[in-house]
BAMARGU-284954 format. One line per field, with one value per residue (C-alpha): x, y negated, z negated; residue in one letter; chain. Coordinates in Angstrom, 3 decimals. Layout:
u = c(X  ...) .
v = c(Y  ...) .
w = c(Z  ...) .
type = c(A  ...) .
mol = c(A  ...) .
***
This chain:
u = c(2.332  3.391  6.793  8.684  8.542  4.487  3.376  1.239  4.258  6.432  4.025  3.822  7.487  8.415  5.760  6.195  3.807  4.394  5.119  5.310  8.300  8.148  11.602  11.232  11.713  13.524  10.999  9.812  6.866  6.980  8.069  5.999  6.895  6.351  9.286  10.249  11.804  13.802  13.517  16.850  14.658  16.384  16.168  14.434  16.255  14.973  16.776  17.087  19.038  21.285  19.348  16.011  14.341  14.222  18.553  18.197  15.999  17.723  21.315  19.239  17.216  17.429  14.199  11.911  8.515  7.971  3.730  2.759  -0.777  -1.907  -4.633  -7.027  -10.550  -10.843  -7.591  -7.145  -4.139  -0.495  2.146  4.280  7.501  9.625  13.221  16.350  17.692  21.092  22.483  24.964  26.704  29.732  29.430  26.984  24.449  25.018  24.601  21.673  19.983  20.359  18.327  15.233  15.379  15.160  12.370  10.080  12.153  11.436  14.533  14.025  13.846  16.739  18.610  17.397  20.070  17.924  16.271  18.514  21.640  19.656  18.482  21.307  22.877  19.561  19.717  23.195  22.438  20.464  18.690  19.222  15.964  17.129  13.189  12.841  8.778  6.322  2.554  -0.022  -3.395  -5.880  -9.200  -10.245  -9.273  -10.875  -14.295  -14.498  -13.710  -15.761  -18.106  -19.033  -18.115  -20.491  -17.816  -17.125  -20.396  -20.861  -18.118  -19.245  -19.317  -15.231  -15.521  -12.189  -9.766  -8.587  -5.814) .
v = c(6.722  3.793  2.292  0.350  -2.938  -2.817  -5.653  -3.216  -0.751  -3.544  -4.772  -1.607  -0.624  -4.341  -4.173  -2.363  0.483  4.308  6.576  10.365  11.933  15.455  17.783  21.394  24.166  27.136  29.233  26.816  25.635  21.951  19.784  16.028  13.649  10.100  7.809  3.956  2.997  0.218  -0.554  -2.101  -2.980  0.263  3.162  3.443  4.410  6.354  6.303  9.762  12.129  14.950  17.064  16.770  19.426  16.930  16.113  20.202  20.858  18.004  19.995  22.916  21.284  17.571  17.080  14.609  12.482  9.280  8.329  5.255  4.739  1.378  2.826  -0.093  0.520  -2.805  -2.426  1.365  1.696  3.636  5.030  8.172  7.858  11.453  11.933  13.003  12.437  11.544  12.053  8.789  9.050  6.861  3.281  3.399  4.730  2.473  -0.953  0.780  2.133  -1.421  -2.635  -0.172  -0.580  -4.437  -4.193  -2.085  -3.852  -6.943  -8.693  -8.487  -4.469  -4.446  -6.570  -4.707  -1.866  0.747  0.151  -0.677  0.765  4.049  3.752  3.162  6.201  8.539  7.854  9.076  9.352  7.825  9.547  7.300  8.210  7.369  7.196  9.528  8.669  6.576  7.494  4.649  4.435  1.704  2.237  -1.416  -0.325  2.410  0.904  -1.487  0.934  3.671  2.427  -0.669  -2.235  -0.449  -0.303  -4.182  -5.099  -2.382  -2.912  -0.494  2.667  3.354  3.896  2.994  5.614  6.616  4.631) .
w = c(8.285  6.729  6.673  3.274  5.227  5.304  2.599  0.689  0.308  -0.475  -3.491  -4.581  -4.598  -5.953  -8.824  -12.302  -12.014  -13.396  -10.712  -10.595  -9.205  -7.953  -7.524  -6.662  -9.626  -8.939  -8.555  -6.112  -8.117  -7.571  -10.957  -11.452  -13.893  -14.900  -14.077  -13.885  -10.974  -9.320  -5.266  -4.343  -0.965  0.789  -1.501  -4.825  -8.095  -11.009  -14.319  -16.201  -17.922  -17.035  -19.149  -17.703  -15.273  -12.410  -12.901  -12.411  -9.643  -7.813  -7.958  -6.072  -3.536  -2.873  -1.701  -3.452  -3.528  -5.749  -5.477  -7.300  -7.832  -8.651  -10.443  -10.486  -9.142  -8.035  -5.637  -5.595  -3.316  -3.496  -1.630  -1.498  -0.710  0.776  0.932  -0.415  -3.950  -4.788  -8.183  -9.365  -12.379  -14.558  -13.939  -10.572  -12.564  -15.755  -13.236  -11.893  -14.980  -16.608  -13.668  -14.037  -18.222  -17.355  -15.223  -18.170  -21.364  -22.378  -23.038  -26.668  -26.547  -24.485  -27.147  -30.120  -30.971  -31.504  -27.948  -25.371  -26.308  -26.638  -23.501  -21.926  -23.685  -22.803  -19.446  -18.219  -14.424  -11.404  -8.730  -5.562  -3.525  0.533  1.929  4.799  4.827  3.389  3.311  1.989  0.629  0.286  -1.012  -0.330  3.866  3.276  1.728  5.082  7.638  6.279  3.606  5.325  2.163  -0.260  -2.731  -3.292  -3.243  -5.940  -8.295  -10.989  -8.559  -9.179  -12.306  -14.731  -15.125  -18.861  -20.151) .
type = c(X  X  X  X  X  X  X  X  X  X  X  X  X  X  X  X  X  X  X  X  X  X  X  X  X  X  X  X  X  X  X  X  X  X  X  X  X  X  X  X  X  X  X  X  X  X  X  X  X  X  X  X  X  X  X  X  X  X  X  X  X  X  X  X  X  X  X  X  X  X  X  X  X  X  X  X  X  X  X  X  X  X  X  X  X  X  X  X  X  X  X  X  X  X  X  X  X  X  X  X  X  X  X  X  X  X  X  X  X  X  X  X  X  X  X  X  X  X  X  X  X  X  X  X  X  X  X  X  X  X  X  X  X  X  X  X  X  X  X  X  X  X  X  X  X  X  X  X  X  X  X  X  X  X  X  X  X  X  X  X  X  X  X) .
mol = c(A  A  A  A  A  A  A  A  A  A  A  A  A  A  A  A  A  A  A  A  A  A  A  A  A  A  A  A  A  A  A  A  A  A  A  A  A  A  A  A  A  A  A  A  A  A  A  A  A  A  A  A  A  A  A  A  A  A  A  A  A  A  A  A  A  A  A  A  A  A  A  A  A  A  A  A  A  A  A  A  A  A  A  A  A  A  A  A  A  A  A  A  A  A  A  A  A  A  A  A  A  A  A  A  A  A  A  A  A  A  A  A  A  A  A  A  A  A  A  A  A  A  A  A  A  A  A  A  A  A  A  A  A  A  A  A  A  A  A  A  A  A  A  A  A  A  A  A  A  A  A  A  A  A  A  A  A  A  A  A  A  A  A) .
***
């Protein structure tokens, strides 16, 4: 177990990475989708619509995971974070919403009227994540503890995910 104040956690949660958010369907398959996110440095806040499957599944059953996966073979390392989601609408979710568009739009896309504003009119809710757990991963621990380092002194044997 890990916890959100661990520096790895922290970088990861601070840092502008895709992560995939998993809600539970009603037929209790589970639901993942990618997702930005903002980390207030308590909970962690996804922008979305009221629309979507996840806004859904979340009315049902609050339950929820957000993994992000650096995805860099040179630093392989991510976290999943459990807990419950909280759905924020009106002007909560607006303030927050502008927060996560920021932190993927450049200034210039949030300023040009047919990306921003559209954004800000797609996204019509927040789910407030409260983190219950936290569960890292770091392949570079990992490589010293258990592969007495065979994978940095053999950079090409991780090789590059697809892009």
């Amino acid at each position: 177990m890990a916890s959100l104040s661990d520096p790895l956690v922290k970088q990861l949660l601070e840092g502008r990475y895709i992560a995939t958010l998993a809600t539970k369907n009603p037929d209790g398959c589970i639901h993942m989708v990618a997702v930005w996110y903002w980390y207030d440095g308590k909970d962690i806040y996804v922008a979305t619509s009221t629309r979507t499957r996840k806004a859904k599944n979340l009315q049902s059953d609050s339950s929820v995971s957000l993994m992000i996966d650096s995805r860099d073979p040179a630093a392989s390392c991510g976290v999943t974070v459990m807990g419950n989601g909280t759905a924020l609408t009106g002007g909560a979710s607006r303030t927050v919403n502008e927060r996560v568009h920021r932190k993927y739009l450049s200034e210039a896309a949030m300023g040009n009227p047919k990306v921003g504003p559209v954004f800000a009119a797609w996204d019509d809710m927040t789910i407030q994540i409260a983190p219950a757990s936290v569960v890292a991963w770091d392949m570079r621990e990992a490589d010293k503890h258990v592969f007495d380092g065979t994978f940095a002194a053999n950079p090409g044997y991780l090789l590059e995910p697809e892009r």
